[in-house]
C-alpha positions in Angstrom: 0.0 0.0 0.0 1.2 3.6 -0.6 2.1 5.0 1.8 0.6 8.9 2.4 3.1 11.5 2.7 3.1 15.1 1.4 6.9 16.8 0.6 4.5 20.2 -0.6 2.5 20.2 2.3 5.3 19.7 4.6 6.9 22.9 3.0 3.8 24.9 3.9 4.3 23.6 7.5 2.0 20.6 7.9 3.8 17.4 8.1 1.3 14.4 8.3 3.5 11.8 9.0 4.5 13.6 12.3 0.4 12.8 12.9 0.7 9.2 12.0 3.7 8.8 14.3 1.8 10.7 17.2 -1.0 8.2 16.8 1.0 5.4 17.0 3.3 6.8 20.3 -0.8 6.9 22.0 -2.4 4.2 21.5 -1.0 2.8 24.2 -2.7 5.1 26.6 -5.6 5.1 24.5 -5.4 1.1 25.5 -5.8 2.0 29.3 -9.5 3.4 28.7 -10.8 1.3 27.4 -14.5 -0.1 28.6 -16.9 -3.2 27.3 -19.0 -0.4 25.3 -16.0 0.6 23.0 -16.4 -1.1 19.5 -13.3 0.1 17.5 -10.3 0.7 17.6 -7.6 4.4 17.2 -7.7 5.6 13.8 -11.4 5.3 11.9 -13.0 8.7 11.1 -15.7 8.1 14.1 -15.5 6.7 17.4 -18.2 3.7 18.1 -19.8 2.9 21.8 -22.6 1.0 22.5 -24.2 1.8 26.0 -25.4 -1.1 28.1 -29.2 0.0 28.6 -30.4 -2.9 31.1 -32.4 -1.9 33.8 -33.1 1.7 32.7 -36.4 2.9 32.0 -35.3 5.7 29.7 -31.9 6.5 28.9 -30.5 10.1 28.4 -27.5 11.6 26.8 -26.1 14.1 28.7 -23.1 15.7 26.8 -20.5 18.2 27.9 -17.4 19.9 26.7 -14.5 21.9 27.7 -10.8 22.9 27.4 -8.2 23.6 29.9 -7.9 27.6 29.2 -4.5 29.8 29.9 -3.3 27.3 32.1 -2.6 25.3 29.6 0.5 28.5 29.4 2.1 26.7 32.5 2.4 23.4 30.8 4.4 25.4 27.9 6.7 27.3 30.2 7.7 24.4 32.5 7.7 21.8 29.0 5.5 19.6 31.0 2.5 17.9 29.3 1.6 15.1 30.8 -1.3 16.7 33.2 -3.3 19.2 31.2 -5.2 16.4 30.0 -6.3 15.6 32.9 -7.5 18.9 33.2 -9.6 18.8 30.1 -11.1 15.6 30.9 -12.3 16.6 34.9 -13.4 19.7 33.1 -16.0 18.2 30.7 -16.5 14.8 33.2 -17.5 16.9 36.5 -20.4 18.7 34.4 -21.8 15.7 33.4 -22.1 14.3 36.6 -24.1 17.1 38.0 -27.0 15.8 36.3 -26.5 12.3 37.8 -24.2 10.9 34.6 -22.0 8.0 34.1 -19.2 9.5 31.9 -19.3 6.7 28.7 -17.0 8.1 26.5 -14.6 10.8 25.9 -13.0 12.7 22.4 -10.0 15.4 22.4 -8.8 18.3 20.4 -5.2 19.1 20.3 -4.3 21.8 17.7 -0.7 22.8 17.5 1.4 24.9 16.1 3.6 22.3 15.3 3.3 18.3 15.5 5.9 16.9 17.8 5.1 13.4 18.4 6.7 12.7 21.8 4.5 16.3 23.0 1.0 15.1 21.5 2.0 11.7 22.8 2.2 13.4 26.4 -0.7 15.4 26.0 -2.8 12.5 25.0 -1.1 10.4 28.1 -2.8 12.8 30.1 -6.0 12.8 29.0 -6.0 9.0 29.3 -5.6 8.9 32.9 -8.2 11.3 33.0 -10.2 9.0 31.4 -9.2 6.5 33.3 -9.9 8.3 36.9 -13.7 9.4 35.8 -14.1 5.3 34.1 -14.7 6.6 30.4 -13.2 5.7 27.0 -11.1 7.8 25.0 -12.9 6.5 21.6 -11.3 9.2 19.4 -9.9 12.5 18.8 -8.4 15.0 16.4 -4.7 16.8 16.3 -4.4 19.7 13.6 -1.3 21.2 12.7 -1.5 25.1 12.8 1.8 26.6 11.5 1.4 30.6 10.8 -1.4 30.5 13.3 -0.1 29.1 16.3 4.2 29.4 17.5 5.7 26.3 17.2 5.9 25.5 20.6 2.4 26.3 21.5 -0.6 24.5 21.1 -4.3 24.1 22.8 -6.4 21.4 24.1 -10.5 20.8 24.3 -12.7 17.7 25.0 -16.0 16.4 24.5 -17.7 14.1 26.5 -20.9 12.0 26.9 -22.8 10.3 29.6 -26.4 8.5 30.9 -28.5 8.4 33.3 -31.9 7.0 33.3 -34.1 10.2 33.3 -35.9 9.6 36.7 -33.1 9.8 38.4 -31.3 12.7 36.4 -30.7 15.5 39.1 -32.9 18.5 39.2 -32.0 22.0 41.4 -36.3 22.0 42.1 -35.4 19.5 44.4 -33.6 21.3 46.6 -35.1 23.1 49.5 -34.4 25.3 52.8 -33.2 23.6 55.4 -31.2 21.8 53.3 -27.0 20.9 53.8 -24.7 21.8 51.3 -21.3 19.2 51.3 -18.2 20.1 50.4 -15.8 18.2 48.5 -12.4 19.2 48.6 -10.3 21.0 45.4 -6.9 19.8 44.9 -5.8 23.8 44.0 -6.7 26.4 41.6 -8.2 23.4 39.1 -8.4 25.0 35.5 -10.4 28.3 36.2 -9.3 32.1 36.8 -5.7 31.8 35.4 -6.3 34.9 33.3 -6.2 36.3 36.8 -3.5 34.2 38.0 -1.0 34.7 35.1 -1.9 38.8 35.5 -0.9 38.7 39.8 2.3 36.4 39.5 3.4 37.8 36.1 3.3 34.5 34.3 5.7 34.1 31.4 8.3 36.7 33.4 8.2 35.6 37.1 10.2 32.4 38.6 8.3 29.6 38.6 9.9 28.1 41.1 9.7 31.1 43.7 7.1 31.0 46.7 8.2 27.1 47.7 8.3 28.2 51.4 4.4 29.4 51.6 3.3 26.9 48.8 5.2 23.6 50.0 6.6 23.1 46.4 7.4 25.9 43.7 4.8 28.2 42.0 4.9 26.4 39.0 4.1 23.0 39.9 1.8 24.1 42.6 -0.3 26.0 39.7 -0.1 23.1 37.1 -1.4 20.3 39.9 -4.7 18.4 37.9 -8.1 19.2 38.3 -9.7 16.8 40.9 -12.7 14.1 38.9 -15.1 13.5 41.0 -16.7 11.0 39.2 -16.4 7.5 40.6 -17.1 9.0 44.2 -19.8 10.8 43.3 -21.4 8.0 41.6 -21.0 5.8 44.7 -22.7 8.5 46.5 -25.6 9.0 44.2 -25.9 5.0 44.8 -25.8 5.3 49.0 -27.8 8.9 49.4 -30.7 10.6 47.8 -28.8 13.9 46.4 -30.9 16.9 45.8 -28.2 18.5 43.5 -24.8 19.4 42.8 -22.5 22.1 41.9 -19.3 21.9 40.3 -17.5 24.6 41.1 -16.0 26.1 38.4 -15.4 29.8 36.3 -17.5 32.4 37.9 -16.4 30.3 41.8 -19.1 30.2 44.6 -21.4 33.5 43.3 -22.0 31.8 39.9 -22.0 27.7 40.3 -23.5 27.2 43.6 -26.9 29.1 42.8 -27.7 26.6 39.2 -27.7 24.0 41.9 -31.1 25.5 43.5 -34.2 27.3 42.8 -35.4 30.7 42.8 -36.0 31.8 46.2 -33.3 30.5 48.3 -30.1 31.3 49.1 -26.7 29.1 50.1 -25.3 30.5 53.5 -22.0 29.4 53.3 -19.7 29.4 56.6 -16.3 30.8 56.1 -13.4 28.7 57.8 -15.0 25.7 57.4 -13.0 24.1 55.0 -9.0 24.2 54.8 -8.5 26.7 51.9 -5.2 26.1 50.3 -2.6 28.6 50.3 -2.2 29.4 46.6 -5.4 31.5 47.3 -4.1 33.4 50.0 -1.2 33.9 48.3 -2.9 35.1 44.9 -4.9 37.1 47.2 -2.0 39.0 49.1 0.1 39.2 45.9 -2.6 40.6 43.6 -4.4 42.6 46.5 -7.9 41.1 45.2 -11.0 41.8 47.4 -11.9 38.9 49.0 -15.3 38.4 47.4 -13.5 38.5 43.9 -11.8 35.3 44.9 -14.7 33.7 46.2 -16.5 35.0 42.5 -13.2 33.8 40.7 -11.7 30.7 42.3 -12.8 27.7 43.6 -11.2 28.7 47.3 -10.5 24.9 48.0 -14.0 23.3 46.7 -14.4 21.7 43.9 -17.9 20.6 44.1 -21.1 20.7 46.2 -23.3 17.9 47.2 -26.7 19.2 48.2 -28.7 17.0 50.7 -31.1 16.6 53.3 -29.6 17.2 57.3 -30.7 13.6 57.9 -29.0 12.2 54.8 -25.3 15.1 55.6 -23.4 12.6 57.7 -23.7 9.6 55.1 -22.8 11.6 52.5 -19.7 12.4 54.8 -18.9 9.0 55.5 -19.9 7.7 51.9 -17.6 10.4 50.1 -14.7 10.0 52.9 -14.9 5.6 52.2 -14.1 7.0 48.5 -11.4 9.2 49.1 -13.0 12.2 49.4 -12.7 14.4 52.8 -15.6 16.0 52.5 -17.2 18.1 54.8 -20.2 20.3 56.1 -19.7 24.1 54.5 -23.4 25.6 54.6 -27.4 24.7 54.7 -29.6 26.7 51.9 -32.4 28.7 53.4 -35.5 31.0 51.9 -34.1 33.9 50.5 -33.3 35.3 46.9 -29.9 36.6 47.9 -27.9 34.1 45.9 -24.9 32.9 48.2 -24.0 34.2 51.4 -20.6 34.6 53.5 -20.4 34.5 57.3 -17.8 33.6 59.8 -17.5 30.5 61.8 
């Protein structure tokens, strides 16, 4: 067979066997996710899954997609690439399982400046273990060769995912009500969200990236790259132990924005202030940028990553339930009649 090659379109800076070569340096994290519903293999034009449907009354698609934003800058500056995909995966995954989703299957986007294998390779090595942590396939995915558009060194990253959940037991905010306890579930960091902010405050691109070690416990850099948490496979054991009302994945826009599309008009989320251990690269971007605090609570995540809403009977089994799963989760706030959205006190 001939093979496919291009010496003109590699002169205009496209070279396709660089792609062929990156596709083969994957498939061996591709291998690592896969599930019983995957039906092809790396390579075909369209990525096949067939759901297993017994026992649900009526099966819903609930899709969701996402990319990993500036940070993805940090992964260019410290030539590390091997985690960004986890981002992109927890950033499409933890949506979906707000409604009550099982992530099935999972597709990337990588468009580059310029196709290095060994860097797509690691790029795609990251979104595998993503996969791999929420319990979805990486069925297929795309890498496009920018030149002119994008510097050589730089590329970008976005995912697409799908899930199901039998309808009557997809989540819905209505069922939320006043009295209720809102659950905290710990964030490992800044996650993938405000890093316009971030990159403006520490100078990104021009500061050390391996300053601040003594207040961060390891340098800047690293501390700002660590992966987005997926909450997926404790969550779903919790959906399985406790009756959730709703949940909130806290993401762009932080507590101000998320927390109220997890209830209904007329109430509020009274949240309590100290707690939760917030970790110290937000006190730190705080002090360094002089941001009002409600700016971080309105641009960061401030240590939770997502919100389990439940009833006060049902808040210590979610506790113990999340905590048997890795998850030390803990009491932050109760929801009570109000339209004031979300509300700060201290301990």
């Amino acid at each position: 067979m001939t093979k496919s090659y291009s010496d003109s379109y590699k002169s205009a800076g496209v070279d396709v066997t660089a792609g062929y070569a990156s596709v083969e340096l994957m498939k061996e994290h591709v291998a690592r996710t896969k599930t019983s519903g995957v039906l092809d293999t790396i390579g075909g034009f369209g990525g096949l899954f067939a759901p297993e449907l017994a026992g649900m009354k009526k099966p819903v698609l609930v899709s969701g997609t996402d990319g990993v934003g500036t940070k993805i800058m940090l992964a260019w500056l410290l030539d590390r690439h091997d985690t960004v995909g986890i981002d992109c995966v927890a950033m499409c995954v933890n949506d979906v399982i707000c409604a009550g989703a099982k992530p099935l299957f999972f597709l990337d986007y990588i468009a580059c400046g310029k196709n290095r294998p060994e860097k797509i390779a690691a790029i795609v090595k990251g979104v595998s273990e993503g996969c791999v942590q929420a319990g979805c396939a990486l069925i297929g995915g795309e890498t496009a060769e920018h030149p002119g558009l994008m510097k050589e060194e730089e590329y970008d990253l976005a995912g697409f995912t799908v899930g199901i959940a039998d309808e009557e037991k997809i989540l819905d905010k209505a069922s939320a009500k006043a009295g209720d306890v809102i659950i905290g579930l710990p964030s490992s960091g800044v996650h993938s969200n405000g890093f316009s902010l971030i990159r403006k405050v520490f100078d990104i691109g021009n500061c050390d990236l391996s300053g601040y070690a003594d207040k961060l416990g390891k340098p800047l850099g690293e501390t700002l790259l660590t992966p987005t948490v997926i909450y997926v496979k404790p969550v779903l054991a919790l959906l399985d132990a406790v009756k959730v009302h709703s949940l909130a994945h806290i993401t762009g826009g932080g507590f101000y924005e998320n927390l109220p599309r997890a209830f209904g008009e007329g109430l509020s989320a009274r949240i309590r202030k100290g707690s939760w251990q917030i970790p110290a690269i937000f006190e730190l971007t705080q002090n360094v940028g002089n941001i009002p605090e409600r700016d971080m609570y309105n641009t960061f995540n401030m240590g939770i990553g997502m919100c389990a809403i439940v009833s006060p009977e049902d808040a210590d089994q979610t506790i113990e339930v999340l905590k048997a799963n890795g998850v030390d989760a803990c009491r932050i706030g109760v929801l009570e009649e109000g339209d004031h959205g979300v509300i700060f006190e201290e301990s």
